[in-house]
N, C-alpha and C positions, 0 to 999 in steps of 0.2 A: 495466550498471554494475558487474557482479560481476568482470570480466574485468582487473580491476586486478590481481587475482593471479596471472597469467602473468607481471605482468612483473619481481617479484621472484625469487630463487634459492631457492624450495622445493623441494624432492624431490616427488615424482609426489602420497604420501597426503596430505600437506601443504598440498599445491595443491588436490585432492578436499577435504580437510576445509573448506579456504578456499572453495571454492564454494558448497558446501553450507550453511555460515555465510553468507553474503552472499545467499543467496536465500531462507533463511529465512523471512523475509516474503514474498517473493512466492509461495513456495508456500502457504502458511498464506490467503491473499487468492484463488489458487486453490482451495481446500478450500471459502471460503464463496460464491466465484462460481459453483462446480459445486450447491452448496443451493440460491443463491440463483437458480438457475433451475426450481426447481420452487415455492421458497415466497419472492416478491419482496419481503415484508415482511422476510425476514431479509438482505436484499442493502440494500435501505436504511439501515437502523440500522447494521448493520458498515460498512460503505464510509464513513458520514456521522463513526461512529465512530473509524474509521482514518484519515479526515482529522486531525477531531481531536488524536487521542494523536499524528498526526505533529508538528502544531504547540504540543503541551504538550512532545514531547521535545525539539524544537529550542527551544523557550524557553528550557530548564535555562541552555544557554548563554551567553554574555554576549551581549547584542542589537547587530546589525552588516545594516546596511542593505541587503545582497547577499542577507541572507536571505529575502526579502520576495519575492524571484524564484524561490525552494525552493517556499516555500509555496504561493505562484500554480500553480506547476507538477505538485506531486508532491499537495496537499493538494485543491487546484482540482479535479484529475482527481476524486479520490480523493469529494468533494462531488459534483459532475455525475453520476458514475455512482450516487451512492446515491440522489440526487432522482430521475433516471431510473425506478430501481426503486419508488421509489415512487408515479409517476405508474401505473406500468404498474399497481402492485396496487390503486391508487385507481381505476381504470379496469374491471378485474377483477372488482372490489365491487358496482359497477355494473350 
């Protein structure tokens, strides 16, 4: 999704800054998926987390019915992989 920024006319740093901004999050979700494979406790709560804060930030907005397909997509994921982890360290306990 970050690749929107090729297709305006920025200069080379411009375009690296723009990247760099745009994946922000995903690398930040890589930092806790690289933890959360030694301690699944901490992959559950962030993931379960990050769904959340995604659907608190797209509330701010004014509410439009197409959003409802964001959240199933981007939040959904965002859910299944934190329960995952959770199964695993409830399994783990065991």
């Amino acid at each position: 999704m970050s690749l929107d920024v090729f297709s305006s006319e920025l200069s080379f740093w411009q375009t690296v800054v723009g990247l760099l901004m745009h994946n922000i999050p995903t690398l930040v979700l890589l930092v806790v998926l690289l933890i959360s494979w030694k301690y699944e406790i901490v992959g559950g709560i962030a993931f379960i987390l990050a769904g959340l804060l995604y659907i608190v930030v797209l509330m701010r907005n004014p509410f439009e019915w197409y959003m409802l397909s964001w959240v199933i997509q981007i939040s959904g994921v965002a859910f299944s992989i934190g329960i995952l982890f959770f199964i695993n360290w409830f399994k783990k306990k065991k």
